[in-house]
Every structure is written in C-alpha cells, then in structure tokens.
LOLUMPA-813363 format. One record per residue (C-alpha): residue in three letters; x, y, z. Coordinates in Angstrom, 1 decimal, m for minus. Example, Ala and Ser with C-alpha at 12.3 -4.5 7.8 and 13.67 -1.06 7.14 Angstrom:
BEGIN
<gumi><type>ala</type><xx>12.3</xx><yy>m4.5</yy><zz>7.8</zz></gumi>
<gumi><type>ser</type><xx>13.7</xx><yy>m1.1</yy><zz>7.1</zz></gumi>
END
This chain:
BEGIN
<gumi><type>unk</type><xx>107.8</xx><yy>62.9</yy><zz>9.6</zz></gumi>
<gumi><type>unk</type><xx>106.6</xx><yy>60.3</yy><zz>12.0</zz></gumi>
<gumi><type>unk</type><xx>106.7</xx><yy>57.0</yy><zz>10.7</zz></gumi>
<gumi><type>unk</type><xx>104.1</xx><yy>53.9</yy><zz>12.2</zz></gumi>
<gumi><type>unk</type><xx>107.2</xx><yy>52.2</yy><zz>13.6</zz></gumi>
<gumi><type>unk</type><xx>107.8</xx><yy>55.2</yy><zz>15.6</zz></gumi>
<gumi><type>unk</type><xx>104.2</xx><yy>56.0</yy><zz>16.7</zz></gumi>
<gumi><type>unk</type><xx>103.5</xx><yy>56.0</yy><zz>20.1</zz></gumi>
<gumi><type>unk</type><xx>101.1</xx><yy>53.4</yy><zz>21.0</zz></gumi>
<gumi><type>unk</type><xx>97.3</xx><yy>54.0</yy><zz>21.9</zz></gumi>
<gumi><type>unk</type><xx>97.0</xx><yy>55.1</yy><zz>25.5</zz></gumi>
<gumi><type>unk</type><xx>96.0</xx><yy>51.8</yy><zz>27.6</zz></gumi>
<gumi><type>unk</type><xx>93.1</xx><yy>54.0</yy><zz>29.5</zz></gumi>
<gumi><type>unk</type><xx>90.3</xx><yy>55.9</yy><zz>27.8</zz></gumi>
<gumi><type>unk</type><xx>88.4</xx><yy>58.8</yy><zz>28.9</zz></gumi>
<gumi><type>unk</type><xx>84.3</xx><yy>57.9</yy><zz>29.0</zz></gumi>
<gumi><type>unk</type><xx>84.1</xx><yy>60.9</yy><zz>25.8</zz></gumi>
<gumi><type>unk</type><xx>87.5</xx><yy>59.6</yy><zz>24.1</zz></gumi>
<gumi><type>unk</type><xx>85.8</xx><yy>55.7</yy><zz>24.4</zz></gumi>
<gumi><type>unk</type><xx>82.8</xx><yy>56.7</yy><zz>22.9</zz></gumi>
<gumi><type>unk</type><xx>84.0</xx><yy>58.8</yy><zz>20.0</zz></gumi>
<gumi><type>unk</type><xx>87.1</xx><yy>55.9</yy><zz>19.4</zz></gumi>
<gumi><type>unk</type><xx>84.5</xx><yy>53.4</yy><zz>19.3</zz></gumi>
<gumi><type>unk</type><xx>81.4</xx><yy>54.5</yy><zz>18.5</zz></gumi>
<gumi><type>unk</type><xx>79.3</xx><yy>54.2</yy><zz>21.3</zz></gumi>
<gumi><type>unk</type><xx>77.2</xx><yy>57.3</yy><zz>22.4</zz></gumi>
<gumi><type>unk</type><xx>78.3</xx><yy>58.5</yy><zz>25.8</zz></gumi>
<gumi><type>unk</type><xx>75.0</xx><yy>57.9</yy><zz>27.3</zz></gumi>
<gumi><type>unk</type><xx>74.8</xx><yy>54.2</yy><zz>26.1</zz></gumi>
<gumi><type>unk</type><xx>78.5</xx><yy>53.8</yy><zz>27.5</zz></gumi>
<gumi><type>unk</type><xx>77.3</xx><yy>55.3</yy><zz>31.2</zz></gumi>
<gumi><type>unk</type><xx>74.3</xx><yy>52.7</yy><zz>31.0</zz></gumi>
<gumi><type>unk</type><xx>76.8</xx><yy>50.3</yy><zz>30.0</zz></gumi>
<gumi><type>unk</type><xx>78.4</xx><yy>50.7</yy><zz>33.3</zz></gumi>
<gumi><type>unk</type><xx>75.6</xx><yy>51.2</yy><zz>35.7</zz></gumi>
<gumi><type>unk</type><xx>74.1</xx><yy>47.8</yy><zz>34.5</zz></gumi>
<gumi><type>unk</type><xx>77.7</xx><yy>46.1</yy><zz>35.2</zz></gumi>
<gumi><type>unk</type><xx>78.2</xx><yy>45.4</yy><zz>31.7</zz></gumi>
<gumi><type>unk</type><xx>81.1</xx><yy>47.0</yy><zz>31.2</zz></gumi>
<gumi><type>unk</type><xx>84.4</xx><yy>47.4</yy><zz>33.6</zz></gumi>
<gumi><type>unk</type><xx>85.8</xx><yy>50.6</yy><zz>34.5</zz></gumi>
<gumi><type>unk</type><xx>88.0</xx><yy>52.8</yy><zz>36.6</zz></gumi>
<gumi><type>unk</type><xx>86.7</xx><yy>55.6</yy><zz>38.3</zz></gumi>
<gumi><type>unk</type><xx>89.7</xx><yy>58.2</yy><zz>39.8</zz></gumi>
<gumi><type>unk</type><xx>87.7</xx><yy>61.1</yy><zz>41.4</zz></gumi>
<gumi><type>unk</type><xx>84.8</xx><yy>61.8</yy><zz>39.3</zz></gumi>
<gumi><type>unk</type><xx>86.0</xx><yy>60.4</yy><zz>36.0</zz></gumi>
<gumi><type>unk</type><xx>85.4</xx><yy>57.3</yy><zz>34.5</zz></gumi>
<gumi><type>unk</type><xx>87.7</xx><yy>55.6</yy><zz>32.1</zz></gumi>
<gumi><type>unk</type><xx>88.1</xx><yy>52.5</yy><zz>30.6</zz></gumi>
<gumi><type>unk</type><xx>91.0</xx><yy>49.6</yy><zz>29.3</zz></gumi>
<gumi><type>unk</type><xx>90.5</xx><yy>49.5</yy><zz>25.4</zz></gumi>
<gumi><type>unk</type><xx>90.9</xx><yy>45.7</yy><zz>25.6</zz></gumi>
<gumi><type>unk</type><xx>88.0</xx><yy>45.6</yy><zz>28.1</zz></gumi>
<gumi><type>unk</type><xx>85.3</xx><yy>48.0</yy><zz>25.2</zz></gumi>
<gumi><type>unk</type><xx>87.2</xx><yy>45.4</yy><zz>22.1</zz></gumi>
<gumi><type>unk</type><xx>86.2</xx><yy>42.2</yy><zz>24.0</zz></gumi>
<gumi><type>unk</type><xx>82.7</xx><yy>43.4</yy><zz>24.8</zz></gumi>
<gumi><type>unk</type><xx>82.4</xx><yy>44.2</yy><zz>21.3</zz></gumi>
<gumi><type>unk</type><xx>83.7</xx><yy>40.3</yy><zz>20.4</zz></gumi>
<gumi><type>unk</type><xx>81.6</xx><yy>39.4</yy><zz>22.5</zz></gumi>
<gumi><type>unk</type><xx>78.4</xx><yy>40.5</yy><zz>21.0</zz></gumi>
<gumi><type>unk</type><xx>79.2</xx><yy>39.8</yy><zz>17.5</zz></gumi>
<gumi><type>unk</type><xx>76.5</xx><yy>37.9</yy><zz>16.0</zz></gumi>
<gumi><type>unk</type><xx>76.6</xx><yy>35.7</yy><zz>13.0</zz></gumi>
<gumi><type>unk</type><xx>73.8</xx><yy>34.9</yy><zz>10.3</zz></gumi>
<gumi><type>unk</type><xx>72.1</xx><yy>31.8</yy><zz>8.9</zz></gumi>
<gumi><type>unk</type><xx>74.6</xx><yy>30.3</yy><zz>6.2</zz></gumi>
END
C-alpha cells in the first residue's frame, strides 16, 4: 500500500493532452493558448509540454472576483 508520504511527486513537465485533461483545458484552447504567446512552453521535436507552475499561475492569474 502506497501511502501520500511516499507518493512520488507530480512530474514537473506535462504533455499538451496530459495538461489539458489535468487541468481542464480543451487541447485546442491550450494550442491557441500558445500560438497567441499566452502561455509558455517547451517544444522537444514535435511535442509540446508545459511546467505545471507556468498552466497554475495563468490560471491565478485570470481569477476574477465579484461585486461585494
């Protein structure tokens, strides 16, 4: 039985499929993401991938908050 304490960590880089499914974003709207410059990424060959900090800040960044 694997315990949390013993759980490896996340991996630091994320596939563009594995980003979208982990966070919600449709793969499409991740690849527009990227072609506008909205988002940072690492391309090795072909593939794109992408720092998990980088997807959780643009999501803090684009929180909005509502009249009090």
């Amino acid at each position: 039985m694997v315990t949390r304490n013993n759980a490896a960590p996340p991996p630091r880089l994320l596939g563009a499929k594995r980003a979208s499914a982990e966070f919600g974003i449709a793969y499409t709207t991740l690849r527009d993401m990227v072609h506008r410059g909205d988002l940072p990424f690492l391309r090795i060959g072909r593939a794109m991938f992408f720092e998990r900090r980088d997807i959780e800040q643009w999501i803090a960044s684009r929180k909005e908050r509502g009249a009090s």
